[in-house]
KENU-792675 format. One record per residue (C-alpha): residue in one letter; x, y, z; residue number from 1. Coordinates in nm, 4 decimals, always signed. Each point is the difference from the previous one (the first is absolute). Example, Ala and Ser with C-alpha at 12.3 -4.5 7.8 and 13.67 -1.06 7.14 Angstrom:
2
NODE r       c1       c2       c3   k
NODE a  +1.2300  -0.4500  +0.7800   1
NODE s  +0.1370  +0.3440  -0.0660   2
This chain:
456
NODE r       c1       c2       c3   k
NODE x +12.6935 -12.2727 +12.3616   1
NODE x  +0.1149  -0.2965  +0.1567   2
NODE x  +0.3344  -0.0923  -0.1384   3
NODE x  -0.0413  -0.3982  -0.0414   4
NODE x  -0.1361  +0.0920  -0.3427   5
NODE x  +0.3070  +0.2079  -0.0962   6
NODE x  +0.1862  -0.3433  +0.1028   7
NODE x  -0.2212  -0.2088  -0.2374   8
NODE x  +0.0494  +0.1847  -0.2419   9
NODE x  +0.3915  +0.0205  +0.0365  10
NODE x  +0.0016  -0.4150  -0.0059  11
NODE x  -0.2124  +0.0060  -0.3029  12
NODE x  +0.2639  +0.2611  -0.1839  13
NODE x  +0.2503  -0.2797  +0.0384  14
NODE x  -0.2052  -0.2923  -0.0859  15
NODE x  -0.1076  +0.1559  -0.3206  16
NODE x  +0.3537  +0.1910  -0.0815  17
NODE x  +0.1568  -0.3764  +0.0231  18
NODE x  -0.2157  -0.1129  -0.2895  19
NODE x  +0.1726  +0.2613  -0.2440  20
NODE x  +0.2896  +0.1310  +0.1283  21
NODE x  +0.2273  -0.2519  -0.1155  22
NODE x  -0.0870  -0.0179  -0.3574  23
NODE x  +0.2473  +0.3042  -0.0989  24
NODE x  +0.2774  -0.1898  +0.1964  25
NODE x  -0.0026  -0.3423  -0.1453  26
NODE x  +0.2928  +0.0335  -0.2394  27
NODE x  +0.2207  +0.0647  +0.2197  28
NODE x  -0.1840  -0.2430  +0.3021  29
NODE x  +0.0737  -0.2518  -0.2706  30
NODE x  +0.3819  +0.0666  -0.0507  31
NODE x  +0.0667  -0.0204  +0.3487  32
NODE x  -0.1916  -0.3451  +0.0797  33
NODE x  +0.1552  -0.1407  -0.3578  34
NODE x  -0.3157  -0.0245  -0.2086  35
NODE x  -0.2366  +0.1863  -0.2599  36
NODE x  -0.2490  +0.2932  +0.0740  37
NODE x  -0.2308  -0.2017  -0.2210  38
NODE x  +0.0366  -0.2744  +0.2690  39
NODE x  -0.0141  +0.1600  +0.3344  40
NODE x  -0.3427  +0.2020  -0.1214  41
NODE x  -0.1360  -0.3322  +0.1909  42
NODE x  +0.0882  +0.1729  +0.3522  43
NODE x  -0.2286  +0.3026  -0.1482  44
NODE x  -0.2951  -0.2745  -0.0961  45
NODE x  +0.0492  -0.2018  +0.3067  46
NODE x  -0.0332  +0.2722  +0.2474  47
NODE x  -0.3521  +0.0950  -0.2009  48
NODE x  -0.1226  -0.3381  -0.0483  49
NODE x  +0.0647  -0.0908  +0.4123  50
NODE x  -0.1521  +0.3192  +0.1278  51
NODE x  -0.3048  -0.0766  -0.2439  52
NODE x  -0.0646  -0.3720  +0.1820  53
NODE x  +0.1371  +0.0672  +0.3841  54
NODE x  -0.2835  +0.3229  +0.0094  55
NODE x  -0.2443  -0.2366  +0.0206  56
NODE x  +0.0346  -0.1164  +0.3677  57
NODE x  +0.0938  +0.3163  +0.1273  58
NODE x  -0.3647  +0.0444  +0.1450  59
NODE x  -0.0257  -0.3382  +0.1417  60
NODE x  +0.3699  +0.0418  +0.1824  61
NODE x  -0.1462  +0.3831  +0.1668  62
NODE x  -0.3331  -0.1931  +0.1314  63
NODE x  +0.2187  -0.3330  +0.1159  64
NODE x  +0.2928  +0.1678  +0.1707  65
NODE x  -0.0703  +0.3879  +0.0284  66
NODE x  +0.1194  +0.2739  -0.2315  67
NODE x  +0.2337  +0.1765  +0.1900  68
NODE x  +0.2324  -0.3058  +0.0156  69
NODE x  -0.0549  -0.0919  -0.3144  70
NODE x  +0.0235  +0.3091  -0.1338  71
NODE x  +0.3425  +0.0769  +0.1649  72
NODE x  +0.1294  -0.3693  -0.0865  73
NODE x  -0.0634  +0.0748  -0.4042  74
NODE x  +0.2286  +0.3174  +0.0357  75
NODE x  +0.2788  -0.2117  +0.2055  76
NODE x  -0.0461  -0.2648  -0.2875  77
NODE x  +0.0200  +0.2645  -0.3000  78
NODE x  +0.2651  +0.1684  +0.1351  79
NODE x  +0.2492  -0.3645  +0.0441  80
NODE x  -0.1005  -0.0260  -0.3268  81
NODE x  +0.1094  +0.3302  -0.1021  82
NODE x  +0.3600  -0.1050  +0.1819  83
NODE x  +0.0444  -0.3282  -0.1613  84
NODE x  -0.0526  +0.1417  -0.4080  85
NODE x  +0.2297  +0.2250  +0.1265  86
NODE x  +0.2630  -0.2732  +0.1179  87
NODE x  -0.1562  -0.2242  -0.3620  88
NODE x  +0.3041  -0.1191  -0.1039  89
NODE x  -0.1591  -0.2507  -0.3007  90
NODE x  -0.3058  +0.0843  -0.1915  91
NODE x  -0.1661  -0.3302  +0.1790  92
NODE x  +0.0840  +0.1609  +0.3284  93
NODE x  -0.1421  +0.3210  -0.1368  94
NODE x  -0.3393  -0.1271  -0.1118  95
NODE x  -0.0682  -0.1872  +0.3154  96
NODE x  +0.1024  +0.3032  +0.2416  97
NODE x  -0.2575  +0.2021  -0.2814  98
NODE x  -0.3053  -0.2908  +0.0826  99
NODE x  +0.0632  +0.0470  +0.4001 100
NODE x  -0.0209  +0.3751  -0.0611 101
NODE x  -0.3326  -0.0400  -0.1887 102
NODE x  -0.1653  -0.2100  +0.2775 103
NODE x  +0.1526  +0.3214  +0.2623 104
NODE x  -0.1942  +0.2376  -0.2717 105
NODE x  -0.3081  -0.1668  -0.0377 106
NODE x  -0.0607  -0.0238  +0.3298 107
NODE x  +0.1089  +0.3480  +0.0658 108
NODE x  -0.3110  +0.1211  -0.2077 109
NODE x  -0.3165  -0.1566  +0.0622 110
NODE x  +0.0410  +0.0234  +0.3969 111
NODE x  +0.1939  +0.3460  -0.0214 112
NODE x  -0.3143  +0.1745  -0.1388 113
NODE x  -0.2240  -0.3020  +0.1951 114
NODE x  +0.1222  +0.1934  +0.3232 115
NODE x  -0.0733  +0.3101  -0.1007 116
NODE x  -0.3472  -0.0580  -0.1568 117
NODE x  -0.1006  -0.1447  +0.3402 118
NODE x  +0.1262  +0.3128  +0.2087 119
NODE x  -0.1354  +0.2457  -0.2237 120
NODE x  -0.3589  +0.1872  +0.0552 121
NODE x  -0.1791  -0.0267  -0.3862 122
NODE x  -0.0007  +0.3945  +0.0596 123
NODE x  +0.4017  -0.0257  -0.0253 124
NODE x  -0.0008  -0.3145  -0.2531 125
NODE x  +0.1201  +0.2538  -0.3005 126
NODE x  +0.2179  +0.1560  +0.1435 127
NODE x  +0.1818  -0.3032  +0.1343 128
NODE x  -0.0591  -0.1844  -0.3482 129
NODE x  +0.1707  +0.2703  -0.1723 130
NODE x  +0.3303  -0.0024  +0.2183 131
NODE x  -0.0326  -0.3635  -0.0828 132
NODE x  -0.0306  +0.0540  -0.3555 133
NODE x  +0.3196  +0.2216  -0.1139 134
NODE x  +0.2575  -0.3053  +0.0289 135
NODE x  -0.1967  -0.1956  -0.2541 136
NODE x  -0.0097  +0.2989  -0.2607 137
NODE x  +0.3573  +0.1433  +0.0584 138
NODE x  +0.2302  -0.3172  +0.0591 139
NODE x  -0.0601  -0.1157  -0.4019 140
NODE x  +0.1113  +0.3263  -0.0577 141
NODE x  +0.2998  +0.0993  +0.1835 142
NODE x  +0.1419  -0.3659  +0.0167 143
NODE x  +0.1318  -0.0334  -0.3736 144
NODE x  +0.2077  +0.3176  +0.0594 145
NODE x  +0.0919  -0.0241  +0.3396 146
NODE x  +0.1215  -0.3804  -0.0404 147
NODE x  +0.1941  +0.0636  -0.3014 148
NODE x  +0.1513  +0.3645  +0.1966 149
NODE x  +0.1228  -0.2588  +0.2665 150
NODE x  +0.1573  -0.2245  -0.2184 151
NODE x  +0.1931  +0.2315  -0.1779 152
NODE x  +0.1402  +0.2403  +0.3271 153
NODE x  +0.0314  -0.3098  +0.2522 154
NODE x  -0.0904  -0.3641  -0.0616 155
NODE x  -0.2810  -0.1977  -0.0432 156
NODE x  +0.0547  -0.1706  +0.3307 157
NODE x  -0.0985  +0.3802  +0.1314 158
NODE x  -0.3718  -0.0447  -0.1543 159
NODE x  -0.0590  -0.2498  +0.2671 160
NODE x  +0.2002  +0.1424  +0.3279 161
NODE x  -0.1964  +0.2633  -0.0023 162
NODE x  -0.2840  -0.1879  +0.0979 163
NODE x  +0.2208  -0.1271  +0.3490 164
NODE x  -0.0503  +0.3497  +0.2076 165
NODE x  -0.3603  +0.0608  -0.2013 166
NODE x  -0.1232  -0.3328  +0.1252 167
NODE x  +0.1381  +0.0151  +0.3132 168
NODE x  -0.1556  +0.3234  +0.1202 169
NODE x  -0.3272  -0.1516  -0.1275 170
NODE x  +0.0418  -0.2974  +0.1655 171
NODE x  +0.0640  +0.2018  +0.3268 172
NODE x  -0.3081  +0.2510  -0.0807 173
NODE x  -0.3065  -0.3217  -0.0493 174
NODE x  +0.1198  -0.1460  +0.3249 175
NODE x  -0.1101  +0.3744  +0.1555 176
NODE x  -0.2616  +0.1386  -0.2223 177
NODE x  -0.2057  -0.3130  -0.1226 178
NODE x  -0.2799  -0.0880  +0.2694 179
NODE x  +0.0111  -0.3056  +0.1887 180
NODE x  -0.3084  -0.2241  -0.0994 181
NODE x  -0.0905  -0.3887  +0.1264 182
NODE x  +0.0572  -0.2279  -0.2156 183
NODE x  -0.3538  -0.1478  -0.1780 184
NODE x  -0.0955  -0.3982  -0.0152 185
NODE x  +0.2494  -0.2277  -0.0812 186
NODE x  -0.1930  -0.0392  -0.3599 187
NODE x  +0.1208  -0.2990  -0.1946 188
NODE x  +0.2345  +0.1671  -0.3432 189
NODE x  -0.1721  -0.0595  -0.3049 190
NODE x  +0.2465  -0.1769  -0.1811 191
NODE x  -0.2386  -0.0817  -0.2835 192
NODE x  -0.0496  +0.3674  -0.0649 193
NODE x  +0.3159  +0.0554  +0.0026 194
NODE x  +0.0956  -0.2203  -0.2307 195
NODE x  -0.2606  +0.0932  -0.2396 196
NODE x  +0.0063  +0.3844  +0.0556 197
NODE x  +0.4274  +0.0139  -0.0283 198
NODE x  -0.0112  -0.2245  -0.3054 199
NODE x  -0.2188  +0.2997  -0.1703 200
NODE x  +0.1666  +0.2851  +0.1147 201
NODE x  +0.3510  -0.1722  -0.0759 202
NODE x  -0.1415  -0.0900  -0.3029 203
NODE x  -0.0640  +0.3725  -0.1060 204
NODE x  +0.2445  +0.1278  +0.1745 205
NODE x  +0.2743  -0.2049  -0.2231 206
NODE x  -0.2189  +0.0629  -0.3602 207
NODE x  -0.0039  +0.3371  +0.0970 208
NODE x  +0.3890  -0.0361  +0.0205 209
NODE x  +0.0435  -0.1852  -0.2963 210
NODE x  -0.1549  +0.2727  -0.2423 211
NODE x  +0.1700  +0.2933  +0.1726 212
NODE x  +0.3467  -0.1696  -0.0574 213
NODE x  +0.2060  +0.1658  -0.3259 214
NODE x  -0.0980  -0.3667  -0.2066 215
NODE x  -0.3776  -0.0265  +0.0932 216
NODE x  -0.0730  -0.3810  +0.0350 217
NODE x  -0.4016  -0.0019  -0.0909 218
NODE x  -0.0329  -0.3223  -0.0266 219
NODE x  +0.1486  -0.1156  +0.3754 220
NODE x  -0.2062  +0.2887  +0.1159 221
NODE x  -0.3268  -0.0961  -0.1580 222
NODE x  +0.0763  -0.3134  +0.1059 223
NODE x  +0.0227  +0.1330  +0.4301 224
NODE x  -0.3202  +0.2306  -0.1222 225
NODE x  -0.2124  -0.3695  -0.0690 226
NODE x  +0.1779  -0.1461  +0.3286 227
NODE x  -0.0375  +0.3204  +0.2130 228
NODE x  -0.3898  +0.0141  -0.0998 229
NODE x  -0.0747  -0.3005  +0.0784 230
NODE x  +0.1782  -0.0296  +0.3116 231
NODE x  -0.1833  +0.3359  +0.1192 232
NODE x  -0.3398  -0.1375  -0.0791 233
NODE x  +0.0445  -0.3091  +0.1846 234
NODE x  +0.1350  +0.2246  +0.2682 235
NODE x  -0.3152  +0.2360  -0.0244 236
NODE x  -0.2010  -0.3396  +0.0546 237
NODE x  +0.1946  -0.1243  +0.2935 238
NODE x  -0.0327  +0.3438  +0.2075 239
NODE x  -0.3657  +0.0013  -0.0871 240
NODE x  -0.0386  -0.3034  +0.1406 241
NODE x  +0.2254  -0.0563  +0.3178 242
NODE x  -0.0600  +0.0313  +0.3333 243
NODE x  +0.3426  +0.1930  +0.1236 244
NODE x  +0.1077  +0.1351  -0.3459 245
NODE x  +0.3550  +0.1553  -0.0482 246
NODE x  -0.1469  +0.3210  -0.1061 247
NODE x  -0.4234  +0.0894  +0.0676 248
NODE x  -0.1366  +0.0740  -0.3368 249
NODE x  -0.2426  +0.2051  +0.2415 250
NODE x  +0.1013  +0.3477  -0.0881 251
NODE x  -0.0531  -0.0788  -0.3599 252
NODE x  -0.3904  +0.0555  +0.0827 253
NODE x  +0.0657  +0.3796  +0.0849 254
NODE x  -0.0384  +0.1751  -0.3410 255
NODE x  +0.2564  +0.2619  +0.0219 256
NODE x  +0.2609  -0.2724  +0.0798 257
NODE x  -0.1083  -0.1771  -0.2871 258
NODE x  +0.0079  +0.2378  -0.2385 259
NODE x  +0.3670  +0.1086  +0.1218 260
NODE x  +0.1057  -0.3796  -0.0748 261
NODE x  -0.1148  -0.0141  -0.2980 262
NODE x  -0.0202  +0.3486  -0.2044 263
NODE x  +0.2805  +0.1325  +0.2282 264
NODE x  +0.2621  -0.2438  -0.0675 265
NODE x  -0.0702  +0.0388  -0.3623 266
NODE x  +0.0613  +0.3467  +0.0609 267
NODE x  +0.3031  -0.0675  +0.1715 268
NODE x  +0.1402  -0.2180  -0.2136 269
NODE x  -0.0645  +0.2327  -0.2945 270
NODE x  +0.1807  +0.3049  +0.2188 271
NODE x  +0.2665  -0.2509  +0.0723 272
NODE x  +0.1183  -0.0160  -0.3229 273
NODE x  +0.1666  +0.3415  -0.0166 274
NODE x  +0.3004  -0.0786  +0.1820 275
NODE x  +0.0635  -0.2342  -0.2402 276
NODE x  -0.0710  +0.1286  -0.3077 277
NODE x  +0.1314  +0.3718  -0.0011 278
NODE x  +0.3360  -0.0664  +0.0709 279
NODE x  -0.0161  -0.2072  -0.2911 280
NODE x  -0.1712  +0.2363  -0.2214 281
NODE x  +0.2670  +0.2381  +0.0902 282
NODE x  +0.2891  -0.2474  -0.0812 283
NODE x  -0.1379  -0.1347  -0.2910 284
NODE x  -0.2506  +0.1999  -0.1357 285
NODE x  +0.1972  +0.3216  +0.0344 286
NODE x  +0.3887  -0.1212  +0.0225 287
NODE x  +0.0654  +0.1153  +0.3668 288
NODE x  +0.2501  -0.1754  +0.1806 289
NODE x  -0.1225  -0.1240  +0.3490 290
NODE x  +0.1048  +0.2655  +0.2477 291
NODE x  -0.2171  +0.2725  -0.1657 292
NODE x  -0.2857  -0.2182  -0.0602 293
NODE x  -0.0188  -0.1093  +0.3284 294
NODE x  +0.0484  +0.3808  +0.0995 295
NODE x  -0.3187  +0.0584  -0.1880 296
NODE x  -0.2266  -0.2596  +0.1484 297
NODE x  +0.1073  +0.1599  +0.3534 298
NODE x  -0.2306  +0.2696  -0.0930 299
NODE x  -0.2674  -0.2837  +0.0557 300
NODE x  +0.0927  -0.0149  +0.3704 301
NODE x  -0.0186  +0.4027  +0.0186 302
NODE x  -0.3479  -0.0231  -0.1111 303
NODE x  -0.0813  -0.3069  +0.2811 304
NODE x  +0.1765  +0.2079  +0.2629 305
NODE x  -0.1687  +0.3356  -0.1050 306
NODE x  -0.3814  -0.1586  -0.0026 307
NODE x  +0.0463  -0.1220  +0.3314 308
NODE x  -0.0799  +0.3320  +0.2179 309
NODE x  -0.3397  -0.0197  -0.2248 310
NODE x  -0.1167  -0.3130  -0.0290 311
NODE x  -0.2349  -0.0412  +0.3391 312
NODE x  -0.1448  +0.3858  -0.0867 313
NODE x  -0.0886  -0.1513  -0.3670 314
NODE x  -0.1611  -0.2770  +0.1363 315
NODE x  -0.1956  +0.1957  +0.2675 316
NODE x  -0.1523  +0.2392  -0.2492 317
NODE x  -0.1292  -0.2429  -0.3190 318
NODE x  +0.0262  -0.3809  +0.1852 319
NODE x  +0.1424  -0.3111  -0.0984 320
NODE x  -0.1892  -0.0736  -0.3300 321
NODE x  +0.0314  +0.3533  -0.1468 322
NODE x  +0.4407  -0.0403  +0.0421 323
NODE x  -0.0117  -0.3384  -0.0623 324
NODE x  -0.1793  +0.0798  -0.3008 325
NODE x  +0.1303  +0.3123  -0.1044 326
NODE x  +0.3130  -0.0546  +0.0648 327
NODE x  +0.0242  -0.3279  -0.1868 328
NODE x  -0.1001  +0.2203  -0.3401 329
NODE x  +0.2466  +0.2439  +0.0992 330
NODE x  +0.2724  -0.2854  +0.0325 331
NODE x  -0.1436  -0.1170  -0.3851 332
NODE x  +0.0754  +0.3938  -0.1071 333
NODE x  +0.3638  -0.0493  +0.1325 334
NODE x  +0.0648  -0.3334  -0.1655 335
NODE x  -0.1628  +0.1463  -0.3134 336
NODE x  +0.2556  +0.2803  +0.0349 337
NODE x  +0.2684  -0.1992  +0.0316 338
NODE x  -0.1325  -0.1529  -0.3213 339
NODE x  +0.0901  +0.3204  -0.1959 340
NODE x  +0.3775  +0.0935  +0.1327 341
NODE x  +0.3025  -0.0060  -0.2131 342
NODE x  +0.3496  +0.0598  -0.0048 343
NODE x  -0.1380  +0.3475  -0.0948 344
NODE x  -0.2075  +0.0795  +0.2738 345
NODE x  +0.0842  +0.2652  +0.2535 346
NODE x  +0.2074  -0.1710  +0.2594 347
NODE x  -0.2228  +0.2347  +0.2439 348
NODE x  -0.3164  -0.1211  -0.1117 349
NODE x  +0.0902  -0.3545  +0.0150 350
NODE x  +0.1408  +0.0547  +0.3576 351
NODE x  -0.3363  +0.2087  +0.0749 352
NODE x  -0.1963  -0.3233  -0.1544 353
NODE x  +0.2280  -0.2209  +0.2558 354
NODE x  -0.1415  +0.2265  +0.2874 355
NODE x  -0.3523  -0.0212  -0.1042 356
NODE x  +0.0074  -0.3938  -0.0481 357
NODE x  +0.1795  -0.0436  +0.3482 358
NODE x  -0.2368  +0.2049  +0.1674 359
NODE x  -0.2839  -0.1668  -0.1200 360
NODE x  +0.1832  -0.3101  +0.0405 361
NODE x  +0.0408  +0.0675  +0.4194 362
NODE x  -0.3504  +0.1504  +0.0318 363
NODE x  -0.1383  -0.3403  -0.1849 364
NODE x  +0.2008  -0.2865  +0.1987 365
NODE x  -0.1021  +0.1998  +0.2930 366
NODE x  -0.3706  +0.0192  -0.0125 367
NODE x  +0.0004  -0.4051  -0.1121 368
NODE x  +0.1896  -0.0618  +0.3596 369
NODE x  -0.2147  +0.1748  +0.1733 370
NODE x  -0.3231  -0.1555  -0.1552 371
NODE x  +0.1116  -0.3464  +0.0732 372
NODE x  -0.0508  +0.0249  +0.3618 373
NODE x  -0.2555  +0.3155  +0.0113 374
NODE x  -0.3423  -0.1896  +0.0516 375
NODE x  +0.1898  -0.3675  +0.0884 376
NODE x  -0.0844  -0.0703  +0.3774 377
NODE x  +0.2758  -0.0149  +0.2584 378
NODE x  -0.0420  -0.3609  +0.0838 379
NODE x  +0.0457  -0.0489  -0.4313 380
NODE x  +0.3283  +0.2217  +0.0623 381
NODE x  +0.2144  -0.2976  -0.0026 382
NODE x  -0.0940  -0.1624  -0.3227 383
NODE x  -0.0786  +0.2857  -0.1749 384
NODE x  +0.3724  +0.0825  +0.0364 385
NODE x  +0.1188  -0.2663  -0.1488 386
NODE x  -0.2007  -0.0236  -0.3000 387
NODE x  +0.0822  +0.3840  -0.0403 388
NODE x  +0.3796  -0.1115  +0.0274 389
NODE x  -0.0042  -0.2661  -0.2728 390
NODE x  -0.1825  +0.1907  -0.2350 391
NODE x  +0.2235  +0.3291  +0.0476 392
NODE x  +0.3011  -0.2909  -0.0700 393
NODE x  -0.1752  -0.1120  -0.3168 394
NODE x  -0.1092  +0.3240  -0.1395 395
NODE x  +0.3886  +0.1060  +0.0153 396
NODE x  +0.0559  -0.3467  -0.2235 397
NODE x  -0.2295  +0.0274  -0.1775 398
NODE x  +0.0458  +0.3832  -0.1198 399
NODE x  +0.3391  -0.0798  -0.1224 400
NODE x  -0.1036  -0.3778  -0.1935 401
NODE x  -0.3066  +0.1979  -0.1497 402
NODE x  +0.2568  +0.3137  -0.1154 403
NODE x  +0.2431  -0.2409  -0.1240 404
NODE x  -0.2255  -0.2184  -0.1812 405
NODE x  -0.1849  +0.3098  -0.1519 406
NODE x  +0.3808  +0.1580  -0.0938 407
NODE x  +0.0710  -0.3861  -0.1800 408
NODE x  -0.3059  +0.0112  -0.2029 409
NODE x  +0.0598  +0.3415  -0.0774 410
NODE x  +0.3689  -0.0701  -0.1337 411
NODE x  -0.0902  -0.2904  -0.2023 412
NODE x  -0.2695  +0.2317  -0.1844 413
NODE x  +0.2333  +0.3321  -0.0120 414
NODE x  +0.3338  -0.1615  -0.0999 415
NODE x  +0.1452  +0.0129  +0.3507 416
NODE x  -0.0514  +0.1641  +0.2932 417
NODE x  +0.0464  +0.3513  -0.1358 418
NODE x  -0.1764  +0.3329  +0.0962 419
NODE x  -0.3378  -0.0709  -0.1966 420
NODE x  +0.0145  -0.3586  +0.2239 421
NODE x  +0.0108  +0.1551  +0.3031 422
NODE x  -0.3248  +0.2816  -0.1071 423
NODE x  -0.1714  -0.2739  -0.1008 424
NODE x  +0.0324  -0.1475  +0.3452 425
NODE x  -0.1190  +0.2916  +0.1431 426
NODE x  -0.2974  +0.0576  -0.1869 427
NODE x  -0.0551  -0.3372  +0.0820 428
NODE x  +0.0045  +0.0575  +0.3535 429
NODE x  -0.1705  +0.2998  -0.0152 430
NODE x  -0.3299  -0.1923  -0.0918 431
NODE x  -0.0043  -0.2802  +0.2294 432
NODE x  +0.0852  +0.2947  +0.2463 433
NODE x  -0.3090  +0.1800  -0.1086 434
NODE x  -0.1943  -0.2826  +0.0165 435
NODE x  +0.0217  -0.0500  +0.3583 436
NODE x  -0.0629  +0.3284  +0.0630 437
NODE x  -0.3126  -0.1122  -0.1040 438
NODE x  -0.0420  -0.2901  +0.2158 439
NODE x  +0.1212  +0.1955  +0.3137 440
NODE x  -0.3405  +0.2263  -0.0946 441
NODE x  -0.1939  -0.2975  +0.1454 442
NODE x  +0.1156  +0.0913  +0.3732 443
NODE x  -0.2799  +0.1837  +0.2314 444
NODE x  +0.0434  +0.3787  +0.0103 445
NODE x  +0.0061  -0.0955  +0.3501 446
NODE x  +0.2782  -0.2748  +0.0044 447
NODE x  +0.3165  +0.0494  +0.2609 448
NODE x  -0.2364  +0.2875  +0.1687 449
NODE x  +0.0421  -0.1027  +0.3154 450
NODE x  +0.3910  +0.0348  -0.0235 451
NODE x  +0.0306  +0.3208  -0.2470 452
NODE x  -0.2603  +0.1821  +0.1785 453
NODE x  -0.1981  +0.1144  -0.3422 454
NODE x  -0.3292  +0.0692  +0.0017 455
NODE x  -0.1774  +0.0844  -0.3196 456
């Protein structure tokens, strides 16, 4: 294989490991730039709520000026970014070096995978989509612990420096390995659209924020919910209607795109909340302290990593809407499951219940991916790519707002967020899991066939 996706997919590991890495770290971030973890969480939020708004004109940037530069300019700009948190030396200085490193990362991922999408065969899509794939499932993972590792042996300072050499070697390898392309029409920016399209996605984005934090605010995030809504259907209106739109709402008429917009990024958010919730079900609900229950939850990531050799001979044999499908009720069994452990239980069967749900979890983010862009036309490519991009960015939001929320409601009822809490969550999950499973039964047996290669 062609190694530009490998190279993708390296960029995308540190785009999406800088949106959790730091969160262990912040105590001691905090001591050294003289203020409060509680305060500095804003360098977590802005990084998430920039990357949410500056995906948006990724697309138009690839068509105006050419990937390949602007590819290899939002790796230079991510990795100064990287080097001045490093340097921070106030929180102010901190949260603007984190909102320069979120316009680096946003750009990074919509014409990253843009580039590859356009030199891949739809024979090879799968493949390709599943290098592209990994850095999304394991960098939630393996950023808690690996942040918190760093700050404890080294400095904090050390979470960022070793972006310098990573980013530099990728900046050297997408000035070599991403094709040269012309530059399209010098298309007028939809600044209307982009108004209207960032104010809803920042407006999720940050409600999303607000009821993951410790103190859920539901009222400032039903609030952005109204305001986000609104802003996205006037937003919906405007790229109906104009000429030279920011994004084409044209690959929404391709039914398997659809259907991965909609069901699949209620899937993912769903799937999404797991990092969240199980290491607090294992600090709260069973007493652990939080190097062994993050421990645990790495036994997600061996599932991911283990499903991977698998995933395109699964898909080859039964077809898009029989995993999609299946594997959905499979992921409801697992949350179910998890719906039954106890301080009691086996630590090997909880660790073998881990497995299961990250495997499933891999094979599931995996087929959605490669759906998106399976039937979309290559001239569609562009768009498609970023809608794809801002709904992968809102599922991830969204999974941990909906957990949180669910977890709240469940406290007030339960008498605090105690082990019965957290199985009622769960079971919770486990429904509206099982329901889409449901919905994803609508596909065509023959859906994604001309990428999976299944014939029935």
């Amino acid at each position: 294989m062609h190694p530009l996706p490998l190279l993708v997919a390296g960029c995308f590991f540190m785009e999406f490991l800088d949106g959790t890495i730091i969160a262990p770290a912040l105590p001691q971030m905090a001591l050294s730039l003289g203020t409060t973890a509680v305060d500095l969480h804003v360098g977590i939020s802005a990084y998430l709520l920039t990357v949410a708004v500056m995906i948006l004109p990724g697309g138009w940037a690839a068509e105006r000026f050419g990937a390949r530069p602007v590819f290899a300019s939002a790796i230079a700009l991510f990795t100064t970014a990287s080097a001045l948190c490093a340097l921070a030396g106030s929180p102010h200085s901190f949260v603007a070096a984190r909102v320069l490193q979120g316009v680096g990362g946003a750009m990074m991922v919509p014409v990253g995978r843009l580039v590859v999408l356009r030199g891949t065969e739809k024979a090879g899509l799968m493949r390709a989509i599943a290098l592209l794939t990994w850095p999304g499932l394991t960098a939630p993972l393996i950023g808690p612990p690996l942040g918190g590792f760093i700050a404890e042996a080294a400095n904090w300072r050390y979470i960022f420096l070793v972006n310098l050499p990573l980013g530099a070697a990728a900046f050297g390898l997408a000035l070599w390995l991403t094709p040269r392309t012309q530059p399209g029409p010098a298309r007028r920016f939809d600044w209307r659209g982009f108004w209207l399209a960032g104010t809803a996605c920042l407006c999720a984005e940050a409600a999303m924020d607000l009821l993951g934090r410790e103190h859920p605010r539901l009222g400032a995030a039903a609030m952005l919910v109204l305001v986000g809504a609104a802003s996205g259907l006037a937003a919906a209106r405007h790229l109906l209607r104009s000429a030279t739109p920011l994004i084409d709402p044209a690959p929404w008429r391709v039914p398997t795109f659809r259907m991965v917009m909609g069901v699949g990024t209620a899937m993912r958010g769903l799937i999404s909340t797991l990092p969240f919730l199980l290491p607090l079900l294992f600090q709260m609900g069973f007493g652990y302290d939080p190097f062994h229950a993050g421990a645990l939850v790495l036994a997600l990531f061996l599932g991911n990593i283990g499903m991977k050799p698998a995933t395109s001979f699964v898909l080859r044999r039964i077809g898009f809407r029989n995993v999609l499908a299946g594997n959905a009720a499979l992921q409801a069994a697992t949350m179910l499951g998890l719906a039954t452990i106890g301080v009691q239980t086996p630590l090997a069967a909880i660790l073998l219940l881990l497995a299961v749900t990250g495997a499933s979890r891999s094979m599931q983010f995996t087929a959605l991916a490669t759906l998106a862009f399976s039937d979309v036309p290559q001239p569609q490519m562009a768009p498609a790519n970023t809608w794809f991009s801002v709904a992968f960015q809102l599922g991830n939001g969204i999974g941990v707002g909906v957990g949180a929320l669910m977890l709240q409601l469940a406290a007030g009822t339960l008498a605090g967020p105690n082990l019965p809490a957290f199985h009622a969550v769960f079971a919770g999950l486990s429904v509206l899991m099982l329901g889409l499973a449901g919905a994803a039964l609508t596909l065509d047996r023959q859906a994604g066939a001309a990428v999976s290669g299944y014939r029935r």
